[in-house]
N, C-alpha and C positions, 0 to 999 in steps of 0.2 A: 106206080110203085111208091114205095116208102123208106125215106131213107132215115134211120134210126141213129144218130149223135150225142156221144156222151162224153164230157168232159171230167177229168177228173184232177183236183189241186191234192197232193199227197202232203199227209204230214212227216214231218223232218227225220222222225223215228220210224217209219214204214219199214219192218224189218228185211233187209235186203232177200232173205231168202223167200218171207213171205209173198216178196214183189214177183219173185220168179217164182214160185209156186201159181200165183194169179196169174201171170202171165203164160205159165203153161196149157192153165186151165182154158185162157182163150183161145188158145191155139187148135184144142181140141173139140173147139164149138163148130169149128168150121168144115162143113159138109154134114154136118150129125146133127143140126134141128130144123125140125120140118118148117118150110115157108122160107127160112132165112135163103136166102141168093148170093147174099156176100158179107165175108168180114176182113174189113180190114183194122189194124191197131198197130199205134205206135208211139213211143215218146218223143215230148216236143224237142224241133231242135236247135230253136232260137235261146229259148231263157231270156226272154223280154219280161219286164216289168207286170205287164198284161198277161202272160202266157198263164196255161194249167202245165202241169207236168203229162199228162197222158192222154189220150184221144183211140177212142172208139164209133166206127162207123160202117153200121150192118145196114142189108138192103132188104126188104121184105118185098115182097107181093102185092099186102093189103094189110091193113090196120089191125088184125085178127092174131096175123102171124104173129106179132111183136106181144102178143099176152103169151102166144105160145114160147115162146125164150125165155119172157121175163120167169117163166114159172118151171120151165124145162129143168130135169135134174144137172144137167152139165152147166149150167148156170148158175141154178143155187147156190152150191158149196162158195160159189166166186165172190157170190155178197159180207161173209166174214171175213175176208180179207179185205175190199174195197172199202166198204161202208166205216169199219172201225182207224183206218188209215187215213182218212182222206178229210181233210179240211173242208173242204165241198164237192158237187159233184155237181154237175148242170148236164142236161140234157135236151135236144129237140128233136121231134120227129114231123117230118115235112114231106109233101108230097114232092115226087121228079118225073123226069121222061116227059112219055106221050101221056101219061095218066089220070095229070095234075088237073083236078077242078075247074072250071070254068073261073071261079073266083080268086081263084091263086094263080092267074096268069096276069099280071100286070105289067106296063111298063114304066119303067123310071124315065122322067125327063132332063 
């Protein structure tokens, strides 16, 4: 499986409703695009120096699924509100479970 991670640093003027508007829209991804398995999201609750303000983290199947979200109509509309608000936006996607590669299985010493 693949799990899909995105970070987002919001700029200071992120209009509040805009933010609940986004926020609703992610709410409504969940169950409604194909391949996704799971989404969770939610703001940070530290407020540490390091932190981002927001966190999203969906589980796919396989590597395919994740072009099908990025591109999915319930998705879309969500990138004018994240993209023009947000100071950065980082993201990774990695393999988990029983899944993982033979080469992404390592151990740390």
């Amino acid at each position: 499986m693949i799990r899909h991670t995105v970070l987002f640093k919001f700029k200071p003027d992120f209009p509040p409703a805009d933010r609940q508007a986004w926020i609703a829209g992610l709410n409504k991804m969940t169950g409604n695009i194909p391949g996704m398995l799971s989404l969770t999201h939610g703001p940070d609750l530290l407020n540490t120096e390091r932190s981002f303000d927001y966190a999203i983290v969906a589980d796919f199947e396989k590597v395919e699924d994740i072009e099908v979200y990025n591109t999915h109509p319930l998705h879309e509309p969500l990138k004018a509100y994240s993209f023009p608000n947000s100071q950065q936006i980082l993201s990774v996607d990695f393999h988990f479970g029983d899944a993982q590669p033979a080469a992404a299985k390592t151990t740390l010493s």
